[in-house]
C-alpha positions in Angstrom: 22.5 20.0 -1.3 23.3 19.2 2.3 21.8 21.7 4.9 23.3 20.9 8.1 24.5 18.2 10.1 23.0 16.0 12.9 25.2 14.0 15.7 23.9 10.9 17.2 24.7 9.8 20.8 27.1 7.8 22.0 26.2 4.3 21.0 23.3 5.4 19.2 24.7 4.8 15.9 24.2 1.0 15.8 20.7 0.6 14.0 22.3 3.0 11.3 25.2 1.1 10.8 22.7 -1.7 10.4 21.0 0.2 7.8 17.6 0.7 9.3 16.5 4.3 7.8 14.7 5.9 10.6 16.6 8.0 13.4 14.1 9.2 16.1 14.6 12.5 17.6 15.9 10.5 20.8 19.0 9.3 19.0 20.4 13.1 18.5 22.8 14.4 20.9 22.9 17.5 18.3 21.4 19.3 15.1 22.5 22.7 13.6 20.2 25.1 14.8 19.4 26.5 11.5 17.5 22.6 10.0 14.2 23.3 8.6 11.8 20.4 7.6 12.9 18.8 4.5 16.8 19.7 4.6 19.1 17.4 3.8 21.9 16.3 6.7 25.2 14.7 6.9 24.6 12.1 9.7 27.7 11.9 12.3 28.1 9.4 15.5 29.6 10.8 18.4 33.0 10.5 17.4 32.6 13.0 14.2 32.5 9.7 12.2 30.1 10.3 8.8 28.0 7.7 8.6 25.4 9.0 5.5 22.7 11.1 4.9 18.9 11.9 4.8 15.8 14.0 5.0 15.6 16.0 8.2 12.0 16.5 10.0 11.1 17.7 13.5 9.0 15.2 15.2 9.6 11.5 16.6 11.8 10.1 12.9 14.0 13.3 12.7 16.1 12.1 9.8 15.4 9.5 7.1 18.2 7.6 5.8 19.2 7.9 2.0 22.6 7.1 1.5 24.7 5.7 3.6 28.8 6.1 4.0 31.1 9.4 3.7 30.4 10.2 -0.2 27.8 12.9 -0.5 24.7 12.6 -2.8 25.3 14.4 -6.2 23.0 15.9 -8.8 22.3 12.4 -10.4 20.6 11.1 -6.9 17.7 11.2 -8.0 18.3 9.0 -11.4 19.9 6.6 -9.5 18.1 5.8 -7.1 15.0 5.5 -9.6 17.0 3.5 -12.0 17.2 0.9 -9.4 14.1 0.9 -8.3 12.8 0.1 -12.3 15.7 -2.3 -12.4 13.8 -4.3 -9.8 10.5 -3.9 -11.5 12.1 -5.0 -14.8 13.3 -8.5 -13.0 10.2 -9.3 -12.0 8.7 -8.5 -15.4 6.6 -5.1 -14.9 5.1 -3.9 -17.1 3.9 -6.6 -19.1 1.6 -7.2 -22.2 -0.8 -8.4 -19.7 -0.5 -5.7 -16.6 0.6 -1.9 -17.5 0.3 -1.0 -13.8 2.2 -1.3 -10.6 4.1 0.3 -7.9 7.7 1.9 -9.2 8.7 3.1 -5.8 8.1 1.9 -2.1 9.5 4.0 0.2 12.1 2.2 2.0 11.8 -0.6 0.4 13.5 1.2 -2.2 15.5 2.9 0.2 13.4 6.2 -0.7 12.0 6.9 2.7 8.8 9.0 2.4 7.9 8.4 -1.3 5.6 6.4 -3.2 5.0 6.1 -6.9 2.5 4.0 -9.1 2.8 4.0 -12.4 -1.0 3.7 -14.1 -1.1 2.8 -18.0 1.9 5.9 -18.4 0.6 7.9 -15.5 2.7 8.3 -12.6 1.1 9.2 -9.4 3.6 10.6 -6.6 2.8 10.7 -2.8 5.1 12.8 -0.2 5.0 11.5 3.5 7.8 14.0 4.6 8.9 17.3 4.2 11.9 16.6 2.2 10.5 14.5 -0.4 7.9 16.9 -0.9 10.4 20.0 -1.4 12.2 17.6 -4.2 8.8 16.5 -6.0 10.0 18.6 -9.3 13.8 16.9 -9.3 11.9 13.4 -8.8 9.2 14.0 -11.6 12.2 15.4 -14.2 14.2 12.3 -13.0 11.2 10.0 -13.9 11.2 10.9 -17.2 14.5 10.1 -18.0 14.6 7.1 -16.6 11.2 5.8 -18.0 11.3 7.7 -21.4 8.3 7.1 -23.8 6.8 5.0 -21.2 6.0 8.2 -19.1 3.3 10.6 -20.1 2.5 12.6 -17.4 3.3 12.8 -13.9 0.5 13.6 -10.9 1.4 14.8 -7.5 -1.1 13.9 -4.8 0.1 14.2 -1.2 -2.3 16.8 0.2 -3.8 13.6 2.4 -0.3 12.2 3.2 1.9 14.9 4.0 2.6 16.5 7.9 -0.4 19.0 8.6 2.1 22.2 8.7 2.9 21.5 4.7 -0.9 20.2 3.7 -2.5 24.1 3.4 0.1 24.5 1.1 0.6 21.0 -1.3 -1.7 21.0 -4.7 -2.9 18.1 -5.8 -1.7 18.8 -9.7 -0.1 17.7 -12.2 4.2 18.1 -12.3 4.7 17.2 -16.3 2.1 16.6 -18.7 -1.4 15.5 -18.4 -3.7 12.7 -18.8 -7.7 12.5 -18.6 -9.5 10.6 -15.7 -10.7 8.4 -15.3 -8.4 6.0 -17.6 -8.3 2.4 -17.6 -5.6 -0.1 -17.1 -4.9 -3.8 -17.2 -4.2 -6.0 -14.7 -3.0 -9.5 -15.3 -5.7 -8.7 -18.7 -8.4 -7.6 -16.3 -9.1 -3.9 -17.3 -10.2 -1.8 -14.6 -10.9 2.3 -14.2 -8.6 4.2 -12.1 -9.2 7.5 -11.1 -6.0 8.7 -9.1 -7.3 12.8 -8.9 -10.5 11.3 -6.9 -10.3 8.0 -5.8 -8.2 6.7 -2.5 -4.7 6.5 -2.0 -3.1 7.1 -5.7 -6.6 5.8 -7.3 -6.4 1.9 -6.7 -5.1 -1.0 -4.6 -1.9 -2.0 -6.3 -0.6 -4.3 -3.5 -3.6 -7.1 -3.9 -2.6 -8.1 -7.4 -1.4 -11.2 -6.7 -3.4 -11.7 -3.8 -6.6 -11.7 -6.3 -5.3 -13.7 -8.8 -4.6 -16.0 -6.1 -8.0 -15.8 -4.0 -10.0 -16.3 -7.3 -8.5 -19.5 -8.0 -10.5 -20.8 -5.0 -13.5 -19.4 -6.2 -14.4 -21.3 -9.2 -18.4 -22.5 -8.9 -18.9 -20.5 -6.0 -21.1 -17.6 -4.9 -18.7 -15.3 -3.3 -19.1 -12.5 -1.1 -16.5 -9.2 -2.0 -16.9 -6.9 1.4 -15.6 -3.6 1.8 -15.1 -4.2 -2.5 -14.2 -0.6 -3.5 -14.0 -0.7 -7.2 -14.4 -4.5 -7.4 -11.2 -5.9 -8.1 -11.4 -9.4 -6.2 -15.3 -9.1 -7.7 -13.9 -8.6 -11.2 -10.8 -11.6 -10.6 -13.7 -14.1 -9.2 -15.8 -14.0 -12.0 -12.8 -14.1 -14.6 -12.3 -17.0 -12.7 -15.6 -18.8 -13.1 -17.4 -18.2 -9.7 -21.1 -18.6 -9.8 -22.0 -15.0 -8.7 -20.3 -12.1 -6.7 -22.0 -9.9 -4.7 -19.6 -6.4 -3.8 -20.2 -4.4 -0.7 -18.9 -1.0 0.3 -20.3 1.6 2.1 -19.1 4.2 -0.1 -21.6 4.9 -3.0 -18.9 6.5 -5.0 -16.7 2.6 -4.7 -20.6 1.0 -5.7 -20.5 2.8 -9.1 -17.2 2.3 -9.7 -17.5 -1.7 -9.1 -20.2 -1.9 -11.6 -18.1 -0.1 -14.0 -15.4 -2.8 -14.0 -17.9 -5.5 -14.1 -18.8 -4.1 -17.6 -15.5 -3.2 -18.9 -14.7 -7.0 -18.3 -18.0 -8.0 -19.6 -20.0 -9.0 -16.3 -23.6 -7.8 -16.0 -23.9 -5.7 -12.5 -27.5 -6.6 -12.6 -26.2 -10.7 -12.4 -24.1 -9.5 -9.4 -25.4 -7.6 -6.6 -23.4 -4.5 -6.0 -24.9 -3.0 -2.9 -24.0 0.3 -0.8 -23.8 -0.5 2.9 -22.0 -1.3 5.6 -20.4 -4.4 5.3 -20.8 -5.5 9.3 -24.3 -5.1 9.2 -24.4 -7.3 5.8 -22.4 -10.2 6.7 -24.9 -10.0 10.3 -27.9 -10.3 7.8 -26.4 -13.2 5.6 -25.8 -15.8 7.2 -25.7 -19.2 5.0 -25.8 -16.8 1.9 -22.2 -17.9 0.8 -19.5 -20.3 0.5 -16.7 -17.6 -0.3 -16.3 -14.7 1.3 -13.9 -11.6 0.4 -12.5 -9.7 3.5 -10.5 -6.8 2.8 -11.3 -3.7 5.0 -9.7 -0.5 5.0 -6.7 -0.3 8.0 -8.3 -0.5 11.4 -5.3 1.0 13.6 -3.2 3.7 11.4 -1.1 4.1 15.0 -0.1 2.0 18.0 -3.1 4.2 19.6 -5.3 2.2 18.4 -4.1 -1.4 17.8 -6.6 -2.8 20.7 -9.5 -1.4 19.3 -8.4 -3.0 15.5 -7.7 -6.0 17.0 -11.6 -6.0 18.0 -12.4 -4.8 14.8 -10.7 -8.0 13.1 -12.2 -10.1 15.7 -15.7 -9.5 15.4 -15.4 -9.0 11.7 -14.3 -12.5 10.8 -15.9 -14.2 13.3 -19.0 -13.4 11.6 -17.8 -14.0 8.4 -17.0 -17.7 10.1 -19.9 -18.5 11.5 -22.4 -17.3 8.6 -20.3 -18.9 6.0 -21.8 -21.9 4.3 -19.8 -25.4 5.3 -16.3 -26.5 2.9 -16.8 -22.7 2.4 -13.8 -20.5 1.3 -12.8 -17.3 3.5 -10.1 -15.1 2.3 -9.1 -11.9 5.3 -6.3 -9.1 5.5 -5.2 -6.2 7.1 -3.4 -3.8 5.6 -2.7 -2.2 9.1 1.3 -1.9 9.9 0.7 -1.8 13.5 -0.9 -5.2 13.4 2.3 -7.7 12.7 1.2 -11.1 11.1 1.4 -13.1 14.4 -0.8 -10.8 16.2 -3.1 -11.1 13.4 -3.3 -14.9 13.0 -3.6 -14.9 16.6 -6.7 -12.5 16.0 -8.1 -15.0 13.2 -7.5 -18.0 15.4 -9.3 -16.2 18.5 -12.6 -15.5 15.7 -12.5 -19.2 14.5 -12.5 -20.6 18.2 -15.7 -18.3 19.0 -17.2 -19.7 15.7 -17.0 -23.3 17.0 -16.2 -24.4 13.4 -13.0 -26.5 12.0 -11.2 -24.2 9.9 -7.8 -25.4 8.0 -5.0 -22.7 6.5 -5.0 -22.8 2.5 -2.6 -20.0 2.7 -0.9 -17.5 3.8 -0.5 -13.9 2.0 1.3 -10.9 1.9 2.6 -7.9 -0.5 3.9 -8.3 -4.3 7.4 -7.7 -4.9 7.0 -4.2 -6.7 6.3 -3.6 -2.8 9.0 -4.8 -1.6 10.8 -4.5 2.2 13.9 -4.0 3.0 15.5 -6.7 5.1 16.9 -4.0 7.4 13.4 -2.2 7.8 10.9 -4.8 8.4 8.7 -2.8 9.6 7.8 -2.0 5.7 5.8 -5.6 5.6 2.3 -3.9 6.5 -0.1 -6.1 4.2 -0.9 -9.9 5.4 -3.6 -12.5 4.6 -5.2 -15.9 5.5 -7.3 -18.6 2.9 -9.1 -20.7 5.3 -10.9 -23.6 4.4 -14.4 -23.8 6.6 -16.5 -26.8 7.7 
């Protein structure tokens, strides 16, 4: 199994003994000349001392931690480490009778750098972010199986959009075991809801805001509420449940539109009752001012790297500052970003900046992140990517 081995410089070994999984290319003082992306390497400080092993990739994170000390993986990595990661699920009471969806791994949260797995009604949908988790995508489907049994129909690999551009030309978007039609529905805290992981974005729906709309609903009884940026209507569909007056969805994709009105009707709300509109959802909120007294804010990520982290910043301003100012008074506001490179003080600070141009006196009902079937590891917290704010507007 192991490939090679790469030796960190002197004093570089301290945020692996710490247990944080990345090394960055800086950190090597040498690699056997023979590594190709996706081998596996013994990790050694300067002394010869082993200190674990991981996923070697050219680029800025050369190797991604897996295991750490002197005993090499064996055969049963694999069921292991995914054994622990249901263990987790299992505590916190996933599945249920009531939800039959939900993330089974999150990368190193589960200390699987580079892979992600959701688990839809049976159907598990795999994504590769490196090299070496891409080259072991049969082992990790075969391992799946045996650790979920009967619970595990079929498993879908779909990593052409996530994986380094050298492998993408060459990744299918297929299914490893089985097979399953699509769309296929699946229940969330008894909300049902379409997925369609072959077509639709990331691996078919948004996982991480399950708690986040059972919680945002709750505010939203005898209110018209606004859902922008929707996609396939989930915080429409939780609202309603939830007895809010009327939701209008907004996306600009026609495809998310569709979609939306589809889960209306699978949880018996009429799309013709409930506006479900394609456009874009800055030029909306400009055009409805004093429409609503709840409005739904959760965008796609604004800054996917440092690059870009002003311009997002920007984007989050303007965004809820018009939400603030056309929003009706004692109104309800709900806003995320799911952007890493924005931490959560930078993007209060952001919100706070967009209420003080909006003149109006706003009050924090909460403050929200990621479920724990996406959990973060204590010694990577750069893994906490998803934040939001309930604001109470006068």
């Amino acid at each position: 199994m192991i490939s090679g081995r790469v030796v960190l410089r002197k004093g570089r070994e301290e945020s692996v003994l710490r247990r944080h999984p990345w090394i960055f290319s800086g950190a090597i003082q040498q690699a056997d000349a023979a590594l190709v992306d996706g081998d596996w390497v013994e990790v050694a400080d300067s002394h010869g001392r082993k200190l674990g092993f991981g996923h070697y990739q050219r680029g800025s994170i050369a190797v991604r931690m897996l295991a750490w000390g002197e005993i090499e993986p064996d055969k049963d990595f694999w069921d292991k480490k995914l054994a622990e990661a249901f263990k987790l699920r299992s505590a916190i009471n996933l599945p249920s009778p009531s939800t039959n969806a939900f993330r089974m791994v999150h990368g190193e949260g589960d200390g699987l750098p580079g892979l992600i797995i959701d688990l839809y009604n049976g159907v598990a949908v795999m994504q590769a972010h490196t090299a070496g988790m891409h080259r072991s995508r049969l082992e990790i489907a075969e391992a799946l199986h045996r650790v979920l049994g009967c619970m595990l129909q079929a498993v879908y690999y779909k990593s052409r959009g996530t994986l380094p551009g050298n492998l993408r030309q060459d990744a299918a978007d297929e299914y490893l075991t089985g097979s399953a039609p699509t769309p296929c529905q699946m229940l969330e805290n008894n909300c049902r809801f379409e997925v369609n992981w072959a077509e639709g974005q990331k691996t078919g729906f948004f996982l991480d805001q399950r708690e986040n709309r059972a919680k945002v609903a709750s505010f939203g009884k005898n209110r018209i509420v606004l859902n922008a940026f929707c996609y396939t209507g989930g915080f429409s569909v939780y609202a309603l449940q939830a007895g809010a007056l009327r939701v209008d969805s907004v996306d600009a994709s026609e495809k998310a539109i569709e979609m939306t009105k589809t889960n209306l009707l699978l949880n018996g709300f009429d799309p013709n009752s409930n506006l479900c509109l394609a456009d874009d959802a800055f030029d909306y909120l400009e055009q409805s001012a004093g429409k609503y007294d709840m409005i739904i804010l959760d965008p796609p990520a604004f800054a996917k790297h440092r690059e870009a982290k002003h311009q997002a910043v920007k984007g989050y301003q303007r965004l809820n500052a018009l939400a603030l100012k056309g929003i009706r008074s004692e109104g309800v506001l709900a806003t995320f970003s799911c952007s890493q490179v924005i931490d959560q003080q930078l993007f209060y600070d952001t919100i706070v900046s967009a209420a003080v141009q909006s003149g109006r006196n706003i009050r924090v009902l909460a403050k929200l992140g990621q479920p724990p079937d996406h959990p973060v590891s204590i010694y990577h917290p750069e893994g906490e990517y998803l934040k939001g704010l309930v604001l109470y507007v006068q």
